[in-house]
C-alpha positions as CSV (number, residue, x, y, z in Angstrom):
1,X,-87.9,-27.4,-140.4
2,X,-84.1,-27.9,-141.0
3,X,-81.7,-25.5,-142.4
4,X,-79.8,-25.9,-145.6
5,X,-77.2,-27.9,-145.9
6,X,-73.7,-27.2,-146.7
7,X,-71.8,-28.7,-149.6
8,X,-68.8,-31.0,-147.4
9,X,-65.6,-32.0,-150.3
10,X,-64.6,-34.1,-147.0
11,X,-67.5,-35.9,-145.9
12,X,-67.5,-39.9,-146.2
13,X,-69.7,-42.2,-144.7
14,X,-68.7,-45.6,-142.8
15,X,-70.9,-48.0,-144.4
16,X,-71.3,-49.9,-147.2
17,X,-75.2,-48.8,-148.6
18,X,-77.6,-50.6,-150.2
19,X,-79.4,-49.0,-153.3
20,X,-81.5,-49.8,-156.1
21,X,-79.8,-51.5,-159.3
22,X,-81.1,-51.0,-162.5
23,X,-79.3,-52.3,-165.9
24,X,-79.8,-50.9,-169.3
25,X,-78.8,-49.6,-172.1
26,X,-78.1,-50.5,-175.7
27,X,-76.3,-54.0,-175.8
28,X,-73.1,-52.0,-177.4
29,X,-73.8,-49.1,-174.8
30,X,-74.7,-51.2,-171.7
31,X,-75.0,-49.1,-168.5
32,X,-75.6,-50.1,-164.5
33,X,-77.8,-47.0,-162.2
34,X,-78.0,-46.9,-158.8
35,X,-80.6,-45.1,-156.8
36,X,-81.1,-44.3,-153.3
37,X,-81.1,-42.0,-150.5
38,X,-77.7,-40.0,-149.3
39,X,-77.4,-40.6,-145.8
40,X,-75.1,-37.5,-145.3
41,X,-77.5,-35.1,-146.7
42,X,-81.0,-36.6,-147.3
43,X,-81.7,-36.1,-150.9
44,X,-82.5,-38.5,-153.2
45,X,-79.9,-39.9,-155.9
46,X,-79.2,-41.6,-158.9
47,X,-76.0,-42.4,-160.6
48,X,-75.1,-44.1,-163.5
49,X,-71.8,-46.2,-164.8
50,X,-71.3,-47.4,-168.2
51,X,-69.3,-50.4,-168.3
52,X,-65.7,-49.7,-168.5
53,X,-65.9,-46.4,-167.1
54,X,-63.6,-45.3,-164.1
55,X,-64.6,-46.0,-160.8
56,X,-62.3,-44.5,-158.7
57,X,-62.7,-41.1,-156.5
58,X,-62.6,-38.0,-158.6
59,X,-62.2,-38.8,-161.8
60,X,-59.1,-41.1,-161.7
61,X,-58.3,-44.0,-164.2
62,X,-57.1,-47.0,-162.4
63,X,-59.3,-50.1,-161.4
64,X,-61.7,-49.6,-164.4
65,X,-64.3,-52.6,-164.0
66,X,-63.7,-55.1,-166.5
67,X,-67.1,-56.5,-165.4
68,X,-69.8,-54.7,-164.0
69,X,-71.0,-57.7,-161.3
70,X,-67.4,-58.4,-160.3
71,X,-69.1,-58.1,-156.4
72,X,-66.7,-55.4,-155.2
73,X,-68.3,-52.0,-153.9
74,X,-68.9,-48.9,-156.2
75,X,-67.8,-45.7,-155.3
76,X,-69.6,-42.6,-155.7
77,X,-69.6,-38.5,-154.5
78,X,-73.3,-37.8,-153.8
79,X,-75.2,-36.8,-157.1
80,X,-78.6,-35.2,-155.9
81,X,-79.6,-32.4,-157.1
82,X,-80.4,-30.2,-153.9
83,X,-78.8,-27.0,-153.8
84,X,-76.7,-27.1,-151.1
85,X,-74.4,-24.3,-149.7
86,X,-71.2,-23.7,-150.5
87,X,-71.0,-26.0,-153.1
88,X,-68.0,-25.1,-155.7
89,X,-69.9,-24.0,-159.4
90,X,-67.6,-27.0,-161.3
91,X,-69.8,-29.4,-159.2
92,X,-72.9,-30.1,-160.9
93,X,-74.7,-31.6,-157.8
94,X,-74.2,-33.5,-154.8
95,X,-74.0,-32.6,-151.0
96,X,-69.6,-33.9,-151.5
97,X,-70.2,-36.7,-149.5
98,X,-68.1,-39.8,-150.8
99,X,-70.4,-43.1,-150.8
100,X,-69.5,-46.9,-150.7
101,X,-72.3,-48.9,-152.6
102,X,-72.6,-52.7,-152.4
103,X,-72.5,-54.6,-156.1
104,X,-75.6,-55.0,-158.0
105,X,-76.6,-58.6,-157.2
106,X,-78.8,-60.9,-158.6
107,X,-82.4,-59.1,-159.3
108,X,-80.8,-55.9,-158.7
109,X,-79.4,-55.5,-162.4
110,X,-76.6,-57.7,-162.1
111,X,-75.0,-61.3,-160.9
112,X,-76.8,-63.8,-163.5
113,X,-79.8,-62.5,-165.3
C-alpha cells in the first residue's frame, strides 16, 4: 500500500490527456464535463465548464471560449476529492497538479452533434 499523497501548487504534467466529454445542461445554461483519472495523483476527477466561463489558470479572465468545441485544449488544476496532504483549506479539492485536456470532439459532447 502507498502513502498519502501530498497536495503539489507546482505540479504540471507534459501531456495533453484524453478524458471523458459529457454535454448538458439547460439550452440557456449549457455546460461541457470532463472526467478522467489524474495522472499526478491517481484519483478520479470530474470538472465542469459552462460556456463562456474562464479557462485560464487560477481564476484569470482572458481567453474566455467563445465556443466550447473551438478544438484548442482545456486547462484544469486537479479536482478529485482525495484528501491529500498539505493541501491549503481555500482549495476545495485536487492533488494542485495543473492538467492539459484535449477538446471534446465529436461523440465526446462536442464537434457536430
Amino acid at each position: 500500500m502507498s502513502g498519502p499523497i501530498a497536495y503539489d501548487a507546482d505540479a504540471e504534467h507534459p501531456h495533453v490527456l484524453a478524458f471523458q466529454w459529457v454535454r448538458g445542461g439547460a439550452p440557456d445554461e449549457p455546460y461541457h464535463e470532463a472526467t478522467g483519472v489524474c495522472p499526478v495523483c491517481g484519483c478520479g476527477m470530474t470538472k465542469r465548464w459552462a460556456y463562456g466561463q474562464s479557462v485560464v489558470r487560477k481564476g484569470g479572465f482572458l481567453g474566455r471560449r467563445r465556443e466550447p468545441d473551438a478544438g484548442e485544449p482545456w486547462y484544469t488544476s486537479c479536482t478529485c476529492r482525495t484528501l491529500h496532504l498539505g493541501r491549503p483549506r481555500e482549495e476545495e479539492s485536487g492533488c494542485g497538479a495543473w492538467l492539459t485536456l484535449a477538446p471534446p470532439g465529436p461523440g465526446q459532447g462536442g464537434g457536430a452533434s
